[in-house]
Structures are given as structure tokens and as C-alpha cells.
C-alpha positions as CSV (number, residue, x, y, z in Angstrom):
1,X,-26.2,35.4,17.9
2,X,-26.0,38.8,17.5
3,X,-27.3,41.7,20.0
4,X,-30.3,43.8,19.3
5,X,-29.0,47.2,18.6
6,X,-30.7,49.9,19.8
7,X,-31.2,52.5,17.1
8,X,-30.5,56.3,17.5
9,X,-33.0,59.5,16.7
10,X,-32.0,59.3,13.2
11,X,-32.7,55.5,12.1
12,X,-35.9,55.8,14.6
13,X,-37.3,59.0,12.6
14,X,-36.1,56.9,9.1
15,X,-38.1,54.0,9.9
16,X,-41.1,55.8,11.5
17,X,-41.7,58.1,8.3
18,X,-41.4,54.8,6.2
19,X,-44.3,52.9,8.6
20,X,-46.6,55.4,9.0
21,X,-46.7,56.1,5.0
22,X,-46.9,52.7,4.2
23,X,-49.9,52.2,6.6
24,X,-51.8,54.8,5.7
25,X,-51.4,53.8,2.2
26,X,-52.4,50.8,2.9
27,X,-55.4,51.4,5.1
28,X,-56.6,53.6,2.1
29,X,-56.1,50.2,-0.7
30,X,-57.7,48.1,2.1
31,X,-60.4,50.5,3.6
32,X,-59.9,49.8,6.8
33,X,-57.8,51.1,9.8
34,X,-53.8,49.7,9.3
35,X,-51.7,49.6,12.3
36,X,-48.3,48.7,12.5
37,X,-45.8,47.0,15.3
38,X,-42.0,46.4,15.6
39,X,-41.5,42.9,16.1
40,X,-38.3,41.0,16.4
41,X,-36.7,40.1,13.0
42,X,-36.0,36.9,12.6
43,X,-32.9,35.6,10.4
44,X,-33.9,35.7,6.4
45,X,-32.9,32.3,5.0
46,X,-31.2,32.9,1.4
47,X,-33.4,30.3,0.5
48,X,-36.2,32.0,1.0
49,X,-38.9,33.1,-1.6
50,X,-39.8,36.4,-1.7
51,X,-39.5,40.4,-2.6
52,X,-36.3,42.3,-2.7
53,X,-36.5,45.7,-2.9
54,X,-33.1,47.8,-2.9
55,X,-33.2,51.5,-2.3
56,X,-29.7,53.6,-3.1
57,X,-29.6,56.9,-1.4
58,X,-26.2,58.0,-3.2
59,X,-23.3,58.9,-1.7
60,X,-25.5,57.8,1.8
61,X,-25.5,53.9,0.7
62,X,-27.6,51.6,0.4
63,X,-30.8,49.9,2.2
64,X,-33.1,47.4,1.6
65,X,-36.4,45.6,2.4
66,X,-37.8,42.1,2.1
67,X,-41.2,41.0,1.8
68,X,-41.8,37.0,2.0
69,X,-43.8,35.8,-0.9
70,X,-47.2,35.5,0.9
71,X,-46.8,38.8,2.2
72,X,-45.8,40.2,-1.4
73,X,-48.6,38.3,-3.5
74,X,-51.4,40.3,-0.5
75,X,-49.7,43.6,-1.1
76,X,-49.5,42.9,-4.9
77,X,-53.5,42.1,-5.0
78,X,-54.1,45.4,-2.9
79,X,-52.5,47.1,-5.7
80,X,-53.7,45.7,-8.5
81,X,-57.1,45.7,-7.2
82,X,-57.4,42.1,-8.4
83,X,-61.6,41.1,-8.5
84,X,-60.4,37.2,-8.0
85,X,-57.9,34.9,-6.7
86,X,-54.2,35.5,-5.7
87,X,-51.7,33.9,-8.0
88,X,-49.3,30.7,-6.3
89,X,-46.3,32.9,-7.5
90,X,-44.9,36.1,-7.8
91,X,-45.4,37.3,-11.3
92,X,-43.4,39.9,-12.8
93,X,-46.9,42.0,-13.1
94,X,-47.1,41.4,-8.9
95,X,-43.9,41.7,-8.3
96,X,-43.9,44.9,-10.4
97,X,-47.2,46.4,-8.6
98,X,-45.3,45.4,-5.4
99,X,-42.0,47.8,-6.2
100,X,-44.3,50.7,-7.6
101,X,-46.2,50.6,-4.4
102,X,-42.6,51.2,-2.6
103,X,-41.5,53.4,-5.2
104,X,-44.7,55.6,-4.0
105,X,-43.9,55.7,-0.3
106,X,-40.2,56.6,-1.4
107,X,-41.5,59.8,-2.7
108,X,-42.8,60.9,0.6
109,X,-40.1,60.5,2.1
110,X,-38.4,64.2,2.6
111,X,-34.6,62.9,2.0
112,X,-32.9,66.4,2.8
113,X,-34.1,66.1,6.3
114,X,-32.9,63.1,7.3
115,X,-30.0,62.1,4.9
116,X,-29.1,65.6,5.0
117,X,-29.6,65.7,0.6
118,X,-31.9,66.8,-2.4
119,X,-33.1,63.9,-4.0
120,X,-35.1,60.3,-4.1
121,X,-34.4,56.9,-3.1
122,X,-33.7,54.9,-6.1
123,X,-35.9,51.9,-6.1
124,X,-35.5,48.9,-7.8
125,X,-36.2,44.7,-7.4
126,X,-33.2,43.4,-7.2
127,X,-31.3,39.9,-5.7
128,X,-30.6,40.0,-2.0
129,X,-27.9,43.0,-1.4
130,X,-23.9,41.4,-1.0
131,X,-23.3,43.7,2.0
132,X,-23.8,42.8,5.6
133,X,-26.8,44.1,7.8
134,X,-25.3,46.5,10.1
135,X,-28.9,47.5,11.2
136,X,-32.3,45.7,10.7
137,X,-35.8,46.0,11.7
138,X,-38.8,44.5,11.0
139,X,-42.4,45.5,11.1
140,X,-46.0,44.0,10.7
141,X,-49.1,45.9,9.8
142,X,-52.3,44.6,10.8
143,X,-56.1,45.2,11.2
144,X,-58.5,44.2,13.8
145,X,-59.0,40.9,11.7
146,X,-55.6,40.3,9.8
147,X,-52.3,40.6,9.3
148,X,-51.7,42.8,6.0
149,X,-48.0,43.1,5.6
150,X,-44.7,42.0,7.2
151,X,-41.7,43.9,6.6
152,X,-37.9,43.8,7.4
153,X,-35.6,46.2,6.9
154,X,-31.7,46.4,6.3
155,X,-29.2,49.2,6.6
156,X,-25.6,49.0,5.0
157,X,-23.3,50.5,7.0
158,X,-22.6,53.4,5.4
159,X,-26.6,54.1,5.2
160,X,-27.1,53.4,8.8
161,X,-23.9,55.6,9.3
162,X,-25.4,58.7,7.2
163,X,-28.7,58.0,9.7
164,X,-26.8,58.6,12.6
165,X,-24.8,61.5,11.4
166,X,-27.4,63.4,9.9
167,X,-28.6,66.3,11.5
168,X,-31.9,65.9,13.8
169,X,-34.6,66.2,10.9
170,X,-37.0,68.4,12.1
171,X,-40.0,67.2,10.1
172,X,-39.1,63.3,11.2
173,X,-39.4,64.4,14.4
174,X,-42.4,66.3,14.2
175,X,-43.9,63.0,12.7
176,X,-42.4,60.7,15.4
177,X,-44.2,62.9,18.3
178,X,-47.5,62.2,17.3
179,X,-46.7,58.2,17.2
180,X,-45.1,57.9,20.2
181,X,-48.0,56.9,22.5
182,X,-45.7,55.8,25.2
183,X,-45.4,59.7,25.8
184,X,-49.1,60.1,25.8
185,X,-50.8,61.3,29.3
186,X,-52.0,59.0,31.5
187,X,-55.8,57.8,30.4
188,X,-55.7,58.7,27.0
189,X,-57.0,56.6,24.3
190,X,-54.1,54.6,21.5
191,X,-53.6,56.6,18.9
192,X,-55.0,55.0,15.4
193,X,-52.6,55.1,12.3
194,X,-54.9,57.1,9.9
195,X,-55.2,60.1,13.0
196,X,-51.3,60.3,13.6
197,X,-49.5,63.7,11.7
198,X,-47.4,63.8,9.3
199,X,-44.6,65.9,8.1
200,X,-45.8,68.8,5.7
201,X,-42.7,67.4,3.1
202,X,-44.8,63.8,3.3
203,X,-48.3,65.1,2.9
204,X,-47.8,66.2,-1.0
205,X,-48.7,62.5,-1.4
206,X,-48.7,60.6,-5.0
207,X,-52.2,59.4,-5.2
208,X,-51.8,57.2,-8.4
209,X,-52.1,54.0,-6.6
210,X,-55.3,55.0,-4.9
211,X,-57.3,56.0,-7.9
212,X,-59.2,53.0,-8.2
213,X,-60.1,53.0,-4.2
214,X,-63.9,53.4,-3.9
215,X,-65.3,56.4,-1.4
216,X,-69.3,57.1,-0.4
217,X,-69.8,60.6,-1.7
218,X,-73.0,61.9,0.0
219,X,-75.4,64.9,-0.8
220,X,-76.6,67.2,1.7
221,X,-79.9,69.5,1.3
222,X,-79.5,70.4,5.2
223,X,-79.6,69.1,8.6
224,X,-81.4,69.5,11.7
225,X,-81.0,68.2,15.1
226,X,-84.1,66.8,16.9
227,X,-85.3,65.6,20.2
228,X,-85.4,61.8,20.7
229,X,-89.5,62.2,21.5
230,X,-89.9,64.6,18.5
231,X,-87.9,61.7,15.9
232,X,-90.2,58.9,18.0
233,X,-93.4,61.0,16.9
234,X,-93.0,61.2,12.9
235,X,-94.9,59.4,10.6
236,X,-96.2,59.4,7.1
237,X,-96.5,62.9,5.8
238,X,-94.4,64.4,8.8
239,X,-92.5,66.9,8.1
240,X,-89.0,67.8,8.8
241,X,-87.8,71.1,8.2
242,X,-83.8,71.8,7.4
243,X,-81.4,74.6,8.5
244,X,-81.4,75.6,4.4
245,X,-83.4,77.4,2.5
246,X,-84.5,76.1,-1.0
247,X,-82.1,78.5,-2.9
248,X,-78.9,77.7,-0.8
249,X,-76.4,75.3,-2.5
250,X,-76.9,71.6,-1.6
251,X,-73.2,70.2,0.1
252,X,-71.0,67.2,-1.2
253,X,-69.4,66.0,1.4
254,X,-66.8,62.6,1.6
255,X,-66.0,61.1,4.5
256,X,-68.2,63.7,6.7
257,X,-66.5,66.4,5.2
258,X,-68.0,69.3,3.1
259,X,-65.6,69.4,-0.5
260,X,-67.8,71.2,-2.7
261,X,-71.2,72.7,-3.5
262,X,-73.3,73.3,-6.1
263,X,-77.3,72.7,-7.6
264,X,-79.5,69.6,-8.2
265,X,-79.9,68.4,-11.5
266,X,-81.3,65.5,-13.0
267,X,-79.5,63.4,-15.3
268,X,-81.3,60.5,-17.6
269,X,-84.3,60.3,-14.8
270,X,-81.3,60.6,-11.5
271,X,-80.7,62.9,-9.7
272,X,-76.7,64.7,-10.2
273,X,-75.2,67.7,-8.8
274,X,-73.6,70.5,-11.1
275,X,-70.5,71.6,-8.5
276,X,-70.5,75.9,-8.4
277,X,-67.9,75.8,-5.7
278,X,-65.2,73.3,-4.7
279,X,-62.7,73.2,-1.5
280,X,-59.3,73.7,-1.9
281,X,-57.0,70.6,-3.4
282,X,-55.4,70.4,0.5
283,X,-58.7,70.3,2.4
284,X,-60.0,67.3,-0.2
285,X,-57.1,65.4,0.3
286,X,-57.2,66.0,3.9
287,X,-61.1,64.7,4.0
288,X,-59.3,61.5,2.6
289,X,-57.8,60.9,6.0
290,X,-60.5,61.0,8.3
């Protein structure tokens, strides 16, 4: 049996970029909050049915991930946005939906800081790699009801080697501080996934896979705050004056966050809002993670 190796800076800051995109990804296909835990891997049969993904980093190597079937055919249906039923098998439509959704996260990874290059993983499906493990992890996400996704990882030794040899990579390691809640001072609360930062190289994010993902967009004419005794005394025909005036613009805001403006209109009897002023493409995106 072989010992559990204790991984350096660089494999730590590797695999931490890695989870936290994938979790957040996935709490935004799921809608709810997706944590994620390092477990102990276990040995992968070669018998056994699942995802291979293979990832080539050049000259760096090679590394690799495996997702059992079950695991695969939940991820695939997450991003598919399938209305019914999963499938017994991996399809090649899953299985394809599966490697795109890796092929996403691979772009968010910032490659010059921690293999110490310009350029992309290159993802593919593939059979399970002919090299020995010289490093492995594995990793489960979960929510407060249900496992979403297992995960192990594998490092060729020249991949791992490039990990270790790299020079500290100052964004991974700005992203690994703000998950480390061992660190965190005493009486304060765990850390959720979708509050942790991220490095400014990872937050360009490709949102193709989340287009379908539904949000509550609300409409705001004002706001008010009120004594508990003074919301106790309305009644039919009260009335409760806002903090805006009739001409001011009425707010759109998603996820409790203001992301444009503009004027009531109706629309084939409904009521619409025609935007005259929008937020800035970084402060929409960052309404997405509250």
C-alpha cells in the first residue's frame, strides 16, 4: 500500500483553483450552495465504468481526472439541463456535456502562474492514461441534502514535477487564503464556497454553460423602512410612501443587487421596464455570486 503524500504549495494551489471553480460552477447549474471536501482516494479498478478526462499541459505533462459513471450521468444532466430522467449509460451527448463542462473550468485556470507558461490545458475524453500516478487526490462536492460530484485526480510525474518547481503563483495563493478556514480566527463562521475569492486571472469566467440557469430579476419603485407597530397598523387603503419620487428611475436588481435602471412600460397589458442605464459587465457578473 502506498503512503499518502503530502502535496507542496504548488499541487495544493493547482488543485484548490480547480475545486473552487468547479463548485461554483456547479452551485450556479444546481442553485444551491456547493461545497467541496478532500477525501481519501480510494484505488480506481480498471474495470470500472466511468469518465476519463485527460488534460496535457505541454512540455509540463500530463494529468487526469475520473468521474464514476453515476457521478458523470448527475454532472452530465446539470449540464444539459435535462427536464426528465437520467439515462442508465453514458451517452456520447453526456459524456460530451460532461468534458465541455471541464473544458470550461480549464479556461479559468491562469496556467502562467502555476505551470510557469502561456497557454490552456488541452482537454479531451480519452481511455485511462498508461503512466503511473505519482500524485492523486480526490474530492467530493456536496450540498446540505446531496452529494453532487466525486472527483479524483492524477498527476504524471513530470506534471506533478512542473507543480513543484513552478514558481509560487501569486494569484493561486491569493485564492487558497480565502479557503483556508483552518487559518480563520477563533469564533468565526465556515466560510461557504460561493463567498470564497478568486483570482482576478479566474474571474473572466466563460458563462456558456450557465446560460440556461434561471435567476429572479426583481423591480424596485423604492423602499422604506418601518417600525414593527407602524407595519402592524396598515390596512386597506394605507398608505406607504417610498424613498423615490415618481420621476426617478425604477431599479432592476438580481440577486439583491442593483444592475440597471430605467422606466415602466407596459407591454401587451404587463408591466416591462425599458433599461436607460445598466452597471458595468464586472459588477453584473459579480451580482451572479452573491
Amino acid at each position: 500500500m502506498k503512503t499518502k503524500r503530502e502535496f507542496g504549495p504548488g499541487p495544493k494551489n493547482y488543485f484548490a483553483l480547480w475545486t473552487q471553480n468547479i463548485a461554483e460552477s456547479l452551485a450556479r447549474l444546481a442553485g444551491v450552495n456547493v461545497e467541496v471536501e478532500q477525501v481519501d482516494p480510494p484505488v480506481i479498478s480498471a474495470t470500472e465504468a466511468g469518465l476519463w478526462i485527460r488534460l496535457f499541459g505541454g512540455k509540463a505533462g500530463e494529468q487526469a481526472f475520473f468521474v464514476a459513471e453515476p457521478d458523470a450521468l448527475r454532472l452530465a444532466k446539470l449540464v444539459m439541463g435535462s427536464a426528465h430522467g437520467e439515462p442508465d449509460t453514458l451517452t456520447p451527448e453526456s459524456r460530451e456535456a460532461a468534458v465541455q463542462f471541464f473544458e470550461q473550468i480549464a479556461t479559468m485556470i491562469p496556467m502562467a502562474d502555476v505551470l510557469g507558461f502561456n497557454g490552456e490545458l488541452e482537454v479531451s475524453q480519452a481511455e485511462p492514461p498508461a503512466w503511473e500516478s505519482a500524485g492523486q487526490a480526490k474530492f467530493r462536492f456536496f450540498t446540505a441534502h446531496d452529494s453532487v460530484l466525486s472527483l479524483q485526480a492524477l498527476l504524471s510525474s513530470d506534471f506533478l514535477s512542473a507543480l513543484e518547481s513552478a514558481p509560487e503563483a501569486r494569484a493561486a495563493s491569493q485564492a487558497v487564503e480565502a479557503t483556508k478556514v483552518s487559518e480563520k480566527k477563533p469564533g468565526a463562521q465556515p466560510e461557504k464556497m460561493s463567498d470564497k475569492k478568486i483570482s482576478k486571472d479566474s474571474r473572466d469566467i466563460n458563462l456558456d454553460l450557465l446560460m440556461d440557469v434561471e435567476l429572479e430579476v426583481t423591480l424596485r419603485f423604492g423602499q422604506r423602512e418601518m417600525l414593527l407597530g407602524d407595519i402592524l397598523k396598515l390596512a386597506p387603503g394605507s398608505v406607504v410612501e417610498l424613498d423615490q419620487e415618481v420621476q426617478d428611475p425604477v431599479e432592476l436588481l438580481v440577486g439583491n443587487k442593483v444592475i440597471a435602471w430605467g422606466e415602466v412600460v407596459t407591454v401587451d397589458g404587463s408591466y416591462g421596464l425599458r433599461i436607460t442605464g445598466l452597471a458595468s459587465r464586472e459588477e453584473r457578473l459579480e451580482s451572479l455570486r452573491k
